[in-house]
C-alpha positions in Angstrom: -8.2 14.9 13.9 -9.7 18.3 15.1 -10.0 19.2 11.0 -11.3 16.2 10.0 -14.5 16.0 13.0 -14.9 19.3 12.1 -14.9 18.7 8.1 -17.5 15.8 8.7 -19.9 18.3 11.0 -19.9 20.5 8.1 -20.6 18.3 5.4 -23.3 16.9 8.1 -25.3 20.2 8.3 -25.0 20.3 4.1 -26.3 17.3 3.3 -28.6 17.5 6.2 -29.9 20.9 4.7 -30.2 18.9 0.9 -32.4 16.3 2.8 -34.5 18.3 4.4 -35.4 20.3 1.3 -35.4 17.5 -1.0 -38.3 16.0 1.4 -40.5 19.0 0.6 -43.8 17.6 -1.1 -42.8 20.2 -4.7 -39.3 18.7 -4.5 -39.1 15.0 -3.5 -37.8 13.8 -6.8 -34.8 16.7 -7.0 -33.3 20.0 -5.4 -34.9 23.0 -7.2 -32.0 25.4 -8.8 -32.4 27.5 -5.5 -31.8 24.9 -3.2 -28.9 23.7 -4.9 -27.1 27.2 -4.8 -28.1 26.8 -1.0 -26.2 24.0 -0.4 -23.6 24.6 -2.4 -23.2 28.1 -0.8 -23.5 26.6 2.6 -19.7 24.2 1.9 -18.1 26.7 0.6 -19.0 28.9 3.1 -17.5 26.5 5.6 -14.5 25.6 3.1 -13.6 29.1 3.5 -13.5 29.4 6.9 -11.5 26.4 7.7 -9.4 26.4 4.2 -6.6 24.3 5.8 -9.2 21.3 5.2 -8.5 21.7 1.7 -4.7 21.6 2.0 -5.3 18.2 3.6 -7.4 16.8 1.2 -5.1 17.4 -1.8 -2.2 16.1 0.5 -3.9 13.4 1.0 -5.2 13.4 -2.6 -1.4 13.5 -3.4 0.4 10.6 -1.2 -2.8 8.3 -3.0 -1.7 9.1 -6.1 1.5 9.0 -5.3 1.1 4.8 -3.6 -1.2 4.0 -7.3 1.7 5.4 -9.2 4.4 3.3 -7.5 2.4 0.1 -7.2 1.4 0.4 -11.3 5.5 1.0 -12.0 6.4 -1.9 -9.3 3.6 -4.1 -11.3 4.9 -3.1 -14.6 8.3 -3.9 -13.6 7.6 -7.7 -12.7 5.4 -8.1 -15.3 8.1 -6.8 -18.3 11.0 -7.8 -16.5 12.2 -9.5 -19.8 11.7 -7.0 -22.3 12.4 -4.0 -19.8 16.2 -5.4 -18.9 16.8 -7.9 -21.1 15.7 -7.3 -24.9 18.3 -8.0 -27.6 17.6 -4.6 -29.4 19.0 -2.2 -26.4 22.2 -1.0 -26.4 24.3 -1.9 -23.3 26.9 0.1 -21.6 29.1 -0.5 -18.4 29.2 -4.7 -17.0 27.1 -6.9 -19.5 27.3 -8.9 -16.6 26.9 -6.6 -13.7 24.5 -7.6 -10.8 22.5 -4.3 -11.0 21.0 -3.3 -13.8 19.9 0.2 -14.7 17.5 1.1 -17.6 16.9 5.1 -18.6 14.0 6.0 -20.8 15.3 9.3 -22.5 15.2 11.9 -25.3 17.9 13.2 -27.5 15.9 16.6 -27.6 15.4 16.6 -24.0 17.3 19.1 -21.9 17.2 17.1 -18.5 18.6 14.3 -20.6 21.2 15.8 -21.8 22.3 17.4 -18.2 22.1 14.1 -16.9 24.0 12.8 -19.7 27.7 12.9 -17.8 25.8 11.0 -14.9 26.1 7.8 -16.8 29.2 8.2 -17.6 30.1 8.8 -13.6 27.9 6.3 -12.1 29.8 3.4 -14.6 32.8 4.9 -13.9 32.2 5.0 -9.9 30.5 1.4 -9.8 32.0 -1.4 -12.3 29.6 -3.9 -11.3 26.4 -1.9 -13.1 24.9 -3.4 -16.5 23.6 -0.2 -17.5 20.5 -0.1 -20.7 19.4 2.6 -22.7 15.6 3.0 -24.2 15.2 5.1 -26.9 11.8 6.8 -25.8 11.6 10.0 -28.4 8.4 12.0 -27.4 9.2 15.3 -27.4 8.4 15.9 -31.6 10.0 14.7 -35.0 13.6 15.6 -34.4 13.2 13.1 -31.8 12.2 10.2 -33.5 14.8 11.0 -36.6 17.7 11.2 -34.0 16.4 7.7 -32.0 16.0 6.1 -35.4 19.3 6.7 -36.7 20.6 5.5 -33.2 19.2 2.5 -33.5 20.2 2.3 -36.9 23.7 3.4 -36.0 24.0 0.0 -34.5 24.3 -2.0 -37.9 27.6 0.4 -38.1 29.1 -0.4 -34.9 28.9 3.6 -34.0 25.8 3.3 -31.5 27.7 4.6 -28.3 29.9 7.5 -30.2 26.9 8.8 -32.5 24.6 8.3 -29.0 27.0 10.7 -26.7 28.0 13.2 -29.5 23.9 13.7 -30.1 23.5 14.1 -26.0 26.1 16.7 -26.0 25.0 18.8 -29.2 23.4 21.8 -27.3 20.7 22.8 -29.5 17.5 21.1 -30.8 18.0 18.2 -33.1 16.8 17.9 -36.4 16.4 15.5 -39.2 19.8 17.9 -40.7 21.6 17.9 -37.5 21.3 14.2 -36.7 22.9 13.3 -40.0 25.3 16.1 -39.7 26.8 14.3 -36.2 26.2 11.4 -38.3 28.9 12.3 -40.7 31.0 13.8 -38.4 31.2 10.1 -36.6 31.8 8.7 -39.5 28.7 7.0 -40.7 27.6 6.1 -44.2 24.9 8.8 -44.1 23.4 6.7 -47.1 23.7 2.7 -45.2 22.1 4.6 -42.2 19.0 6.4 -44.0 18.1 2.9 -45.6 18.9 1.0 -41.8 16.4 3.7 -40.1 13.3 2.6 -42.2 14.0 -1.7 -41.0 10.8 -3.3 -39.4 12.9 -3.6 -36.3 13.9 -0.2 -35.9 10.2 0.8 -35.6 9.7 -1.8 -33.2 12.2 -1.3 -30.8 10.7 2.2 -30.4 6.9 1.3 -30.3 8.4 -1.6 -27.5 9.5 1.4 -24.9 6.6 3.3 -25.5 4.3 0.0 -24.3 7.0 -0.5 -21.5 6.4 3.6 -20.8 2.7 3.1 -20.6 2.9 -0.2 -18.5 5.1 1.4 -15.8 3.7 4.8 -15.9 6.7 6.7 -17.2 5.6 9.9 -19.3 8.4 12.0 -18.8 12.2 12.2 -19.4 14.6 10.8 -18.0 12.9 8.1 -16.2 15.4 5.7 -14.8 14.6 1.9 -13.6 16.9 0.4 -10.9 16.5 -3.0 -10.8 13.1 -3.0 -9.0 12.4 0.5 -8.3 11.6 3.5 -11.1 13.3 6.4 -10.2 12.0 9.6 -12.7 13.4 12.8 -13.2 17.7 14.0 -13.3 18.3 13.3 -10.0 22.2 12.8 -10.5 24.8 10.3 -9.8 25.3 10.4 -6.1 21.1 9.2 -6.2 21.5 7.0 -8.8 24.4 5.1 -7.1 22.4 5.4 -3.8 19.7 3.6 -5.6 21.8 0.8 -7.0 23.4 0.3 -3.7 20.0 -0.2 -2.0 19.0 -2.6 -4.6 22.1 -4.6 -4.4 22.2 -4.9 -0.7 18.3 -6.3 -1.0 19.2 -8.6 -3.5 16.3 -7.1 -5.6 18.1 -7.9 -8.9 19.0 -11.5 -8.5 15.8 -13.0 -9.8 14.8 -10.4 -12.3 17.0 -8.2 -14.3 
Protein backbone atom coordinates (compact mmCIF):
# COMPACT_ATOMS: atom_id res chain seq x y z
CA UNK A 1 0.00 0.00 0.00
CA UNK A 2 2.99 2.23 1.20
CA UNK A 3 4.46 1.58 -2.73
CA UNK A 4 1.57 2.20 -4.39
CA UNK A 5 0.59 5.99 -2.40
CA UNK A 6 3.93 6.61 -2.99
CA UNK A 7 3.96 5.48 -6.91
CA UNK A 8 0.72 7.66 -7.33
CA UNK A 9 2.53 10.88 -5.51
CA UNK A 10 5.23 10.50 -8.05
CA UNK A 11 3.33 10.14 -11.07
CA UNK A 12 1.27 13.25 -9.37
CA UNK A 13 4.30 15.65 -9.32
CA UNK A 14 5.06 14.38 -13.24
CA UNK A 15 2.17 14.98 -14.69
CA UNK A 16 1.65 17.95 -12.55
CA UNK A 17 5.07 19.32 -13.90
CA UNK A 18 3.69 18.35 -17.91
CA UNK A 19 0.62 20.53 -16.94
CA UNK A 20 2.11 23.28 -15.74
CA UNK A 21 4.48 23.64 -18.70
CA UNK A 22 2.04 22.63 -21.31
CA UNK A 23 -0.14 25.79 -19.98
CA UNK A 24 2.76 28.06 -20.96
CA UNK A 25 1.29 30.63 -23.64
CA UNK A 26 4.51 29.17 -26.43
CA UNK A 27 3.41 25.60 -25.49
CA UNK A 28 -0.45 25.17 -24.98
CA UNK A 29 -0.97 22.88 -27.89
CA UNK A 30 2.29 20.46 -26.94
CA UNK A 31 5.40 19.85 -24.56
CA UNK A 32 8.49 21.36 -26.40
CA UNK A 33 11.38 18.53 -26.87
CA UNK A 34 12.83 20.00 -23.52
CA UNK A 35 10.04 19.62 -21.45
CA UNK A 36 9.42 16.25 -22.49
CA UNK A 37 13.00 15.09 -21.50
CA UNK A 38 11.96 16.96 -18.14
CA UNK A 39 9.34 14.84 -17.42
CA UNK A 40 10.48 11.93 -18.54
CA UNK A 41 13.68 12.45 -16.45
CA UNK A 42 11.65 13.44 -13.48
CA UNK A 43 9.84 9.26 -13.38
CA UNK A 44 12.59 7.76 -13.98
CA UNK A 45 14.32 9.53 -11.53
CA UNK A 46 11.67 8.46 -9.02
CA UNK A 47 11.49 4.76 -10.66
CA UNK A 48 15.02 4.51 -9.63
CA UNK A 49 14.79 5.30 -6.29
CA UNK A 50 11.94 3.22 -5.42
CA UNK A 51 12.68 0.28 -8.14
CA UNK A 52 10.63 -2.23 -6.15
CA UNK A 53 7.56 -0.32 -7.80
CA UNK A 54 8.50 -1.89 -10.89
CA UNK A 55 8.75 -5.41 -9.59
CA UNK A 56 5.16 -4.96 -8.60
CA UNK A 57 3.87 -3.69 -11.65
CA UNK A 58 5.23 -6.62 -13.83
CA UNK A 59 3.81 -9.02 -10.98
CA UNK A 60 0.92 -7.60 -11.31
CA UNK A 61 1.39 -7.23 -15.17
CA UNK A 62 1.97 -11.08 -14.83
CA UNK A 63 -1.06 -12.65 -12.57
CA UNK A 64 -3.29 -10.37 -15.48
CA UNK A 65 -1.91 -12.11 -18.01
CA UNK A 66 -1.88 -15.05 -16.46
CA UNK A 67 -6.23 -14.78 -15.46
CA UNK A 68 -6.74 -13.61 -19.64
CA UNK A 69 -4.79 -16.71 -20.51
CA UNK A 70 -6.83 -19.13 -18.43
CA UNK A 71 -10.22 -17.57 -19.06
CA UNK A 72 -9.37 -17.59 -23.25
CA UNK A 73 -8.29 -21.65 -22.69
CA UNK A 74 -11.42 -22.26 -20.25
CA UNK A 75 -13.62 -20.29 -23.16
CA UNK A 76 -11.97 -22.29 -25.86
CA UNK A 77 -12.54 -25.42 -24.11
CA UNK A 78 -16.47 -25.06 -23.84
CA UNK A 79 -16.69 -23.59 -27.00
CA UNK A 80 -14.74 -26.78 -28.99
CA UNK A 81 -15.60 -29.22 -26.63
CA UNK A 82 -16.66 -31.48 -29.66
CA UNK A 83 -13.92 -31.33 -31.86
CA UNK A 84 -11.30 -30.94 -28.96
CA UNK A 85 -12.40 -34.47 -27.18
CA UNK A 86 -14.48 -35.96 -29.43
CA UNK A 87 -13.36 -35.84 -33.24
CA UNK A 88 -13.35 -39.04 -35.21
CA UNK A 89 -9.87 -38.44 -36.74
CA UNK A 90 -7.80 -38.61 -33.23
CA UNK A 91 -6.25 -41.54 -32.24
CA UNK A 92 -7.43 -42.86 -28.78
CA UNK A 93 -5.43 -44.72 -26.22
CA UNK A 94 -6.31 -46.01 -22.60
CA UNK A 95 -10.69 -46.43 -21.82
CA UNK A 96 -12.65 -45.32 -25.01
CA UNK A 97 -15.05 -45.07 -22.41
CA UNK A 98 -13.21 -43.62 -19.46
CA UNK A 99 -14.97 -40.74 -17.44
CA UNK A 100 -11.90 -38.44 -17.82
CA UNK A 101 -10.60 -37.48 -20.76
CA UNK A 102 -7.11 -36.23 -21.53
CA UNK A 103 -6.03 -34.53 -24.77
CA UNK A 104 -2.05 -33.67 -25.47
CA UNK A 105 -1.12 -31.30 -28.19
CA UNK A 106 2.55 -32.51 -29.08
CA UNK A 107 5.46 -32.73 -31.51
CA UNK A 108 7.42 -35.72 -32.70
CA UNK A 109 10.57 -33.36 -32.86
CA UNK A 110 9.89 -31.96 -29.57
CA UNK A 111 12.23 -32.91 -26.74
CA UNK A 112 9.80 -32.23 -23.82
CA UNK A 113 7.44 -34.49 -25.76
CA UNK A 114 9.45 -37.03 -26.06
CA UNK A 115 10.58 -36.96 -22.09
CA UNK A 116 7.07 -36.96 -21.32
CA UNK A 117 6.42 -39.66 -23.61
CA UNK A 118 6.56 -42.66 -20.83
CA UNK A 119 4.14 -40.39 -18.74
CA UNK A 120 1.27 -41.58 -20.93
CA UNK A 121 2.12 -44.76 -20.81
CA UNK A 122 2.15 -44.53 -16.68
CA UNK A 123 -0.73 -42.40 -16.14
CA UNK A 124 -3.02 -45.24 -18.37
CA UNK A 125 -1.36 -47.69 -16.67
CA UNK A 126 -1.92 -46.07 -12.97
CA UNK A 127 -5.61 -44.95 -13.84
CA UNK A 128 -7.79 -47.40 -16.17
CA UNK A 129 -10.71 -45.16 -16.09
CA UNK A 130 -8.80 -42.30 -18.50
CA UNK A 131 -9.85 -41.91 -22.33
CA UNK A 132 -6.74 -40.48 -23.23
CA UNK A 133 -6.47 -38.33 -27.15
CA UNK A 134 -3.62 -37.38 -28.99
CA UNK A 135 -3.38 -34.08 -31.43
CA UNK A 136 -0.93 -34.09 -33.80
CA UNK A 137 0.25 -30.31 -33.46
CA UNK A 138 3.78 -30.33 -35.66
CA UNK A 139 5.18 -26.75 -35.29
CA UNK A 140 8.58 -27.04 -34.73
CA UNK A 141 9.70 -27.28 -38.82
CA UNK A 142 9.20 -29.82 -41.80
CA UNK A 143 10.42 -33.02 -40.18
CA UNK A 144 7.43 -32.36 -38.02
CA UNK A 145 4.75 -32.19 -40.35
CA UNK A 146 6.32 -35.36 -42.44
CA UNK A 147 6.43 -37.47 -39.20
CA UNK A 148 2.56 -36.12 -38.02
CA UNK A 149 1.42 -36.92 -41.64
CA UNK A 150 2.54 -40.33 -41.86
CA UNK A 151 0.98 -40.83 -38.29
CA UNK A 152 -2.08 -40.02 -39.40
CA UNK A 153 -1.59 -41.80 -42.38
CA UNK A 154 -0.35 -44.82 -40.40
CA UNK A 155 -3.87 -45.16 -39.30
CA UNK A 156 -5.28 -46.63 -42.72
CA UNK A 157 -2.57 -49.50 -41.74
CA UNK A 158 -3.63 -50.19 -38.39
CA UNK A 159 0.10 -49.27 -37.12
CA UNK A 160 -0.92 -45.70 -35.56
CA UNK A 161 0.06 -46.52 -31.82
CA UNK A 162 3.39 -48.68 -32.69
CA UNK A 163 4.78 -46.17 -35.56
CA UNK A 164 3.48 -43.15 -32.88
CA UNK A 165 5.79 -44.60 -29.76
CA UNK A 166 8.76 -45.85 -31.86
CA UNK A 167 8.86 -42.01 -33.48
CA UNK A 168 8.65 -40.57 -29.65
CA UNK A 169 11.46 -42.74 -28.60
CA UNK A 170 13.88 -42.18 -31.75
CA UNK A 171 16.43 -39.75 -29.98
CA UNK A 172 17.39 -37.56 -32.63
CA UNK A 173 15.66 -35.04 -34.96
CA UNK A 174 13.17 -36.56 -37.40
CA UNK A 175 13.24 -36.22 -40.90
CA UNK A 176 11.34 -36.91 -43.97
CA UNK A 177 14.20 -40.19 -44.26
CA UNK A 178 13.99 -41.12 -40.66
CA UNK A 179 10.17 -41.18 -40.39
CA UNK A 180 9.99 -43.66 -43.29
CA UNK A 181 12.87 -45.47 -41.96
CA UNK A 182 10.71 -46.25 -38.41
CA UNK A 183 8.11 -46.70 -41.01
CA UNK A 184 9.64 -49.68 -42.47
CA UNK A 185 11.00 -50.96 -39.48
CA UNK A 186 7.09 -51.23 -38.17
CA UNK A 187 6.29 -52.69 -40.90
CA UNK A 188 4.47 -50.24 -43.16
CA UNK A 189 4.00 -50.25 -46.87
CA UNK A 190 6.39 -47.27 -47.18
CA UNK A 191 4.60 -46.83 -50.71
CA UNK A 192 0.43 -47.24 -49.31
CA UNK A 193 1.68 -44.65 -46.62
CA UNK A 194 3.35 -41.90 -48.98
CA UNK A 195 0.06 -41.97 -51.19
CA UNK A 196 -2.25 -41.96 -47.56
CA UNK A 197 -0.12 -38.83 -46.28
CA UNK A 198 -1.26 -36.52 -49.27
CA UNK A 199 -5.54 -37.49 -48.42
CA UNK A 200 -7.67 -34.26 -47.92
CA UNK A 201 -8.25 -35.53 -44.50
CA UNK A 202 -4.85 -35.83 -43.42
CA UNK A 203 -4.35 -32.09 -43.98
CA UNK A 204 -7.34 -31.36 -42.14
CA UNK A 205 -6.95 -33.12 -39.19
CA UNK A 206 -3.66 -31.08 -38.74
CA UNK A 207 -4.99 -27.55 -39.79
CA UNK A 208 -8.09 -28.69 -37.02
CA UNK A 209 -5.43 -28.70 -33.94
CA UNK A 210 -3.80 -25.81 -35.06
CA UNK A 211 -7.45 -23.71 -34.95
CA UNK A 212 -8.12 -25.67 -31.60
CA UNK A 213 -4.23 -24.39 -30.54
CA UNK A 214 -5.20 -20.85 -31.38
CA UNK A 215 -8.68 -20.92 -29.80
CA UNK A 216 -7.31 -22.14 -26.44
CA UNK A 217 -4.05 -20.39 -26.50
CA UNK A 218 -1.73 -23.28 -26.64
CA UNK A 219 1.61 -22.29 -28.60
CA UNK A 220 3.94 -24.62 -27.10
CA UNK A 221 4.62 -28.31 -26.65
CA UNK A 222 3.26 -30.47 -24.82
CA UNK A 223 0.15 -28.81 -23.86
CA UNK A 224 -2.24 -31.11 -22.11
CA UNK A 225 -6.19 -30.64 -21.64
CA UNK A 226 -7.88 -32.38 -18.65
CA UNK A 227 -11.21 -32.41 -19.05
CA UNK A 228 -11.88 -28.68 -18.34
CA UNK A 229 -8.56 -27.34 -17.43
CA UNK A 230 -5.28 -26.90 -19.88
CA UNK A 231 -2.46 -27.88 -18.23
CA UNK A 232 0.99 -26.85 -20.60
CA UNK A 233 4.31 -27.85 -20.28
CA UNK A 234 5.98 -31.79 -19.11
CA UNK A 235 4.85 -31.63 -15.82
CA UNK A 236 4.86 -35.53 -15.33
CA UNK A 237 2.52 -38.25 -14.27
CA UNK A 238 2.09 -37.77 -10.58
CA UNK A 239 0.49 -33.93 -11.94
CA UNK A 240 -1.18 -35.26 -14.63
CA UNK A 241 -3.03 -37.87 -12.39
CA UNK A 242 -3.46 -35.12 -9.73
CA UNK A 243 -5.21 -33.23 -12.46
CA UNK A 244 -7.57 -36.00 -13.58
CA UNK A 245 -8.35 -36.74 -10.02
CA UNK A 246 -9.48 -33.13 -9.40
CA UNK A 247 -11.54 -33.18 -12.44
CA UNK A 248 -13.26 -36.36 -11.69
CA UNK A 249 -14.05 -35.60 -8.14
CA UNK A 250 -15.78 -32.13 -9.66
CA UNK A 251 -17.55 -33.97 -12.04
CA UNK A 252 -16.13 -31.50 -14.69
CA UNK A 253 -16.18 -34.15 -17.46
CA UNK A 254 -19.74 -35.45 -17.23
CA UNK A 255 -21.28 -32.89 -19.57
CA UNK A 256 -18.44 -32.17 -21.87
CA UNK A 257 -15.81 -34.50 -22.89
Amino acid sequence: MRFASTFLKGISIACLMGATLAAQPATAAEFTDAQKAEIIETVRTFLLENPELLQEMIAAMELKEQAALAEMASRGITDNAKILFRSEADAVLGNPEGDVTVVEFFDYNCGYCKRAHPDVAALLERDKNVRFVYKEFPILGPGSLVASKAAIASKKQGKYESFHNAMMEHGSPLDEDAVFAIAQEQGLDIEKLKQDMEAPEVKAQIEQSYRLAQALGINGTPAYVVGNRLVPGALGVDRIAETVNEVRAAGACKNLC
